[in-house]
C-alpha positions as CSV (number, residue, x, y, z in Angstrom):
1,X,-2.3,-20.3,-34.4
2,X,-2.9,-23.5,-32.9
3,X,-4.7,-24.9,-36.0
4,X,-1.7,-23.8,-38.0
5,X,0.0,-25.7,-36.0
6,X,-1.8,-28.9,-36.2
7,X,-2.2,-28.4,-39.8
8,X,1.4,-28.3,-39.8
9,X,2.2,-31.3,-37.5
10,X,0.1,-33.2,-39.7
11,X,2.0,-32.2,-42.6
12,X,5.1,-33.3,-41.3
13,X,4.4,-36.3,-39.8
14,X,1.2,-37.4,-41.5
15,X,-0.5,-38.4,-38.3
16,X,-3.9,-36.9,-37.9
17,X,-4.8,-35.4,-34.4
18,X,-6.6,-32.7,-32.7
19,X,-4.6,-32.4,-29.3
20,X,-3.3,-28.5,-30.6
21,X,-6.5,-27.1,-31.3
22,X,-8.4,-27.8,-27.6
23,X,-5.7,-25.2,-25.8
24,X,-6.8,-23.1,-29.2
25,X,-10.2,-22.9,-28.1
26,X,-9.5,-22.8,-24.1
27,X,-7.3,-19.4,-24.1
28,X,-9.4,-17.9,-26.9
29,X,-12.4,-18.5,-24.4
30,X,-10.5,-17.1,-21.7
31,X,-8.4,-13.8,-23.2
32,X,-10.8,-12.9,-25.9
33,X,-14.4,-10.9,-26.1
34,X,-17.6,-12.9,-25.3
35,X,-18.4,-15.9,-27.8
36,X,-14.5,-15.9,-28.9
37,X,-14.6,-19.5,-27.3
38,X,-17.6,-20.7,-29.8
39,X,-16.1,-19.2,-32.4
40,X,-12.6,-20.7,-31.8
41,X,-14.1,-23.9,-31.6
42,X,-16.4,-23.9,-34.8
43,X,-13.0,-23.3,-36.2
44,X,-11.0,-25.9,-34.6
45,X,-14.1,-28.3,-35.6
46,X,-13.7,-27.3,-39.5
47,X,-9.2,-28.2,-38.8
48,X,-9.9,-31.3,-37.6
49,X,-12.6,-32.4,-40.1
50,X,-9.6,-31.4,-42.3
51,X,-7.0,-33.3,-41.3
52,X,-8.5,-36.3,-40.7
53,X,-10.6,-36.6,-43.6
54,X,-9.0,-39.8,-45.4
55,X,-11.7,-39.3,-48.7
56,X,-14.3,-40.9,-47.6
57,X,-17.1,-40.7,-44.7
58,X,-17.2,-43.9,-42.9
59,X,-17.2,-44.6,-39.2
60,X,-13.9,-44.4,-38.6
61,X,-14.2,-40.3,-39.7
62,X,-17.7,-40.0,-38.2
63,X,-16.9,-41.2,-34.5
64,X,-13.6,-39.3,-33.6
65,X,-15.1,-36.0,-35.1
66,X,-18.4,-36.6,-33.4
67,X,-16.6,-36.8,-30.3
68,X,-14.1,-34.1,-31.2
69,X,-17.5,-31.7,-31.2
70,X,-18.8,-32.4,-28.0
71,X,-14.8,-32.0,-26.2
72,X,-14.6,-28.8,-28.7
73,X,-18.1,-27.4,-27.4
74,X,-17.3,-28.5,-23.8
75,X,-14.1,-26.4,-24.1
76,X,-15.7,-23.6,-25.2
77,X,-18.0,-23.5,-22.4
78,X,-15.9,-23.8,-19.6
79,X,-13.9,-21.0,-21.0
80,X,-16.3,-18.9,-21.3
81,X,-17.9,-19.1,-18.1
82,X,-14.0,-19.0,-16.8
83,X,-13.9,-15.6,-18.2
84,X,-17.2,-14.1,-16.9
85,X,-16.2,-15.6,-13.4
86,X,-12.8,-13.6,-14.0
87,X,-14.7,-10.8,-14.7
88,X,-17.0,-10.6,-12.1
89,X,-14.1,-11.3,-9.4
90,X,-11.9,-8.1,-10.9
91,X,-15.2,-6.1,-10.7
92,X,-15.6,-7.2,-7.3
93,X,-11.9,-6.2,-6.7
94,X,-12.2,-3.2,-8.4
95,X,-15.8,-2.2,-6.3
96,X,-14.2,-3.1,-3.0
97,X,-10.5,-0.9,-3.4
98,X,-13.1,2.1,-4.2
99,X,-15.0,1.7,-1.6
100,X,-12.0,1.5,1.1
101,X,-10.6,4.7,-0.9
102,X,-13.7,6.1,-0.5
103,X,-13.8,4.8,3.4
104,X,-10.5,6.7,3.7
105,X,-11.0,9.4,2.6
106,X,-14.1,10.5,4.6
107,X,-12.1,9.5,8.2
108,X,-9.5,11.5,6.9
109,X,-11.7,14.3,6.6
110,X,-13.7,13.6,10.0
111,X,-10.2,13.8,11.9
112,X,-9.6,17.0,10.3
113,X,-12.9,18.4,11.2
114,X,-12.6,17.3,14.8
115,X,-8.8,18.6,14.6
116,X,-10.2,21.8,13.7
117,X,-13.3,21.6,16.6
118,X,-9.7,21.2,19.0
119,X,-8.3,24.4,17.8
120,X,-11.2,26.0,17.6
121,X,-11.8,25.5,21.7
122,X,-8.2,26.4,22.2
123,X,-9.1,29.9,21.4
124,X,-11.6,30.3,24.2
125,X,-8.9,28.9,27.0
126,X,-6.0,30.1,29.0
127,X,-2.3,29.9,27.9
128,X,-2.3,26.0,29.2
129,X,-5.1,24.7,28.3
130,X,-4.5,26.5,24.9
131,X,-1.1,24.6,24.5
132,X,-2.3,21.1,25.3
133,X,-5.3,21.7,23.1
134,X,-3.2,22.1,20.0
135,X,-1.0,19.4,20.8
136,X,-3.8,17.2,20.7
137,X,-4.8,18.9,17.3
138,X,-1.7,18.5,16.0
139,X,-1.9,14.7,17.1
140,X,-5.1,14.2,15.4
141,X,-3.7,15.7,12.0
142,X,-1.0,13.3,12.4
143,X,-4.3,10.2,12.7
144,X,-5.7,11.9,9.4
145,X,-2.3,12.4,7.4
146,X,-2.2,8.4,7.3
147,X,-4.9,8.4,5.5
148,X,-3.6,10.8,2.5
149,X,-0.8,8.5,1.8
150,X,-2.2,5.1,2.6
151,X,-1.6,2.5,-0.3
152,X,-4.0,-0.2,-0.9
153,X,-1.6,-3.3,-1.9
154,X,-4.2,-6.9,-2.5
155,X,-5.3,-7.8,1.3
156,X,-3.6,-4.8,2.6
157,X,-3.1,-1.1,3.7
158,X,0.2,-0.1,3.8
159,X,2.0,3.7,3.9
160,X,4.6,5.3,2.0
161,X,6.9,6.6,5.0
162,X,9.3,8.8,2.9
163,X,6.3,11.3,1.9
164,X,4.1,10.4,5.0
165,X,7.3,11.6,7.3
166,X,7.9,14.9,5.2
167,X,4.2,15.7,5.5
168,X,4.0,15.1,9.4
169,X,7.5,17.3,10.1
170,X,6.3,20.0,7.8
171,X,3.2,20.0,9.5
172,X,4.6,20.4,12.9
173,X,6.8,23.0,11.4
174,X,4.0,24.9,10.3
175,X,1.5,24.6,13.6
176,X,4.6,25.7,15.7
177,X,6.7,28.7,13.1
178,X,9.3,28.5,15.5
179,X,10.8,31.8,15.7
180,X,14.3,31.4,14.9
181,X,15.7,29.9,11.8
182,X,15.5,26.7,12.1
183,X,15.6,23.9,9.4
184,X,14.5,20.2,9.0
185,X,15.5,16.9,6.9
186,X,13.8,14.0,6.8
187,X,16.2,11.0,5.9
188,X,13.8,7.7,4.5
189,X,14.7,4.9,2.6
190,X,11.4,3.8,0.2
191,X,9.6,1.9,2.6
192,X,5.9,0.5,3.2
193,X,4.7,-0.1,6.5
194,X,1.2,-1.1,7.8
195,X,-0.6,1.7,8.3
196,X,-1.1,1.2,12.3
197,X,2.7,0.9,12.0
198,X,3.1,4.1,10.1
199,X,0.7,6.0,12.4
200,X,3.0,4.7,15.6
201,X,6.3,5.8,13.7
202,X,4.2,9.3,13.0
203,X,2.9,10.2,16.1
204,X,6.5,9.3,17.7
205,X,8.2,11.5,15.5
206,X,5.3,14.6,16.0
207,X,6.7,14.1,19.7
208,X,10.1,14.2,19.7
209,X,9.7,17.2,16.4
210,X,7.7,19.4,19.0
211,X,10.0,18.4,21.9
212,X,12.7,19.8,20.0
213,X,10.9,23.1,18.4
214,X,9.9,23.7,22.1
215,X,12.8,23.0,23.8
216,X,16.3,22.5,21.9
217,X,16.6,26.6,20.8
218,X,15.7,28.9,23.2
219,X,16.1,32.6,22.2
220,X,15.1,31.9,18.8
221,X,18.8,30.7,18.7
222,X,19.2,28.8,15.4
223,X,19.8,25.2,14.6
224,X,18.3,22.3,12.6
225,X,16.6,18.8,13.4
226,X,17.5,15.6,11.6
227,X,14.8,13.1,11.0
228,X,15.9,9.6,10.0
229,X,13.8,6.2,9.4
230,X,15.1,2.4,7.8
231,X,14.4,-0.4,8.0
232,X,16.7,-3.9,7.9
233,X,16.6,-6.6,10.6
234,X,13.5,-4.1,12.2
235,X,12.5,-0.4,12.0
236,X,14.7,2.2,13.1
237,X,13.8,5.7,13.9
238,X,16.2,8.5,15.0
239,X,15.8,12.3,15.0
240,X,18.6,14.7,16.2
241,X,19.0,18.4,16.4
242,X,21.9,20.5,17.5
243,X,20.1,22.6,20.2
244,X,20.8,22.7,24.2
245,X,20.5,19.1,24.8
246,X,18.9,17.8,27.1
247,X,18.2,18.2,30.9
248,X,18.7,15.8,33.3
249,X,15.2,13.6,33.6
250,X,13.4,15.7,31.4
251,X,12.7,13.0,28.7
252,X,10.0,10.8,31.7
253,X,8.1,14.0,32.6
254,X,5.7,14.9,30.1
255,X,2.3,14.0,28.5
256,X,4.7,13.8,25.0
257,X,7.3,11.4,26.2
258,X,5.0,9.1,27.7
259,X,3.0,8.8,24.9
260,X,6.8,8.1,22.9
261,X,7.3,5.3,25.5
262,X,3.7,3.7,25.0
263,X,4.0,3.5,21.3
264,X,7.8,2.2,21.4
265,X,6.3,-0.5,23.5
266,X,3.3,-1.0,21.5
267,X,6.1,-1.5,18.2
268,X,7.9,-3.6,20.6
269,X,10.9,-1.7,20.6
270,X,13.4,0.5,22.7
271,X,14.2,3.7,23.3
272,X,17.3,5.6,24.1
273,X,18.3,9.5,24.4
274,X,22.1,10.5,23.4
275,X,23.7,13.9,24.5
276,X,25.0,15.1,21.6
277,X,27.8,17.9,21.0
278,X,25.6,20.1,21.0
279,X,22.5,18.6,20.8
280,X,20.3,15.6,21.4
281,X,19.7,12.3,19.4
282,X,16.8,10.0,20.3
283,X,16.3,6.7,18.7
284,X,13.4,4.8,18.6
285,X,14.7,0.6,17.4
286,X,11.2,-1.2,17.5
287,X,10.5,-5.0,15.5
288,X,6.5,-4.8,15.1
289,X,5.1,-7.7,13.7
């Protein structure tokens, strides 16, 4: 194309030049296969012998193409070794997003194993010890469920909440069959976070899910539990059910809630609860950098 060009140019103008065929040879160097560069610039050689051959083969045809060569060559060089660097840095690319899926995907599946070792010991202790056993199961599967959704984005790992968030209600759902019929929506605009962000946002919202499975319908009374995240100026997090409420100073006592008011503070948020009628709605406003 570019020696078409140049053929052209010369055509119209009837000045002689070679300045079109040198990006000719670069980008064929560059986009094509391996000697595309050589063979662009035998090419571009033959043009320019063209259109600057005047009839006869002095010095003044001689020197320019001479020179024209060694540029051409020179071109075709750089180019090619531009490529093969180009290559070997996507390989490189390529090698290390494996190897962090890879790296992934086996602590995933050590944090289920020792989730399962958890359970496993529940089953040989009393009703307490039991319980707080499988809440710290249930917290480890939380940990490993970061790992089935995280998103490897250039220099970073970052999490798709809206499935993440689905995943870690369900799960809770499904380690704690409340009785009664009660449902669950998850609310999420499309949003990436960090992953230690995500797991933060998770393991709040694995809290204040169980709080409200354990606590909000007693009776197996029904109800359902509202699960909200979005993000503008900072993230907010909000989850609400339309159960008892809550009792006064209950949110400060337990292992759960502290670990809620850690991880607010570690997202350098806030934290408030709101009687609701009925019900309770907690929301978590945190700005992590």
């Amino acid at each position: 194309m570019c020696a078409v060009l140049q053929i052209a140019l010369q055509m119209e103008t009837g000045a002689p030049g070679y300045f079109l065929l040198l990006p000719g040879v670069f980008l064929s160097g560059l986009i094509f296969d391996r000697g595309s560069g050589i063979f662009a610039a035998i090419i571009a050689i033959a043009v320019g012998a063209y259109v600057t051959y005047a009839g006869h083969l002095g010095i003044d045809f001689l020197a320019p193409n001479a020179l024209f060569v060694i540029t051409a060559a020179g071109t075709a060089t750089i180019a090619e070794f531009q490529r093969a660097e180009l290559r070997r840095v996507m390989l490189a690319d390529k090698t290390k997003t494996v190897l962090l899926q890879e790296m992934a995907h086996r602590t995933k599946n050590n944090l289920a194993i020792l989730g399962g070792m958890i359970r496993l010991e529940a089953r040989h202790g009393g009703p307490e010890v039991a319980a707080a056993l499988e809440a710290t199961a249930r917290r480890v599967q939380v940990m490993a469920e970061v790992y089935d959704h995280l998103l490897l984005k250039e220099d970073s790992r970052s999490v798709n909440m809206r499935y993440f968030l689905n995943d870690v209600v369900e799960k809770v759902f499904h380690s704690l069959a409340p009785s009664g019929p009660v449902a669950f929506q998850v609310v999420c605009d499309d949003i990436d976070l960090p992953n230690n962000h995500a797991l933060a946002i998770g393991m709040i919202t694995n809290e204040l899910v169980t709080n409200s499975l354990k606590y909000a319908f007693p009776a197996d009374s029904p109800g359902h539990i509202v699960v909200s995240l979005s993000k503008g100026d900072g993230i907010e997090l909000s989850t609400s059910d339309n159960g008892v409420g809550l009792r006064e100073g209950a949110h400060s006592g337990g292992l759960g809630s502290r670990i809620v008011l850690l991880l607010t503070e570690q997202l350098e948020g806030e934290i408030t609860y709101e009687q609701l009628d009925p019900g309770l709605l907690v929301r978590v406003r945190a700005h992590p950098r």
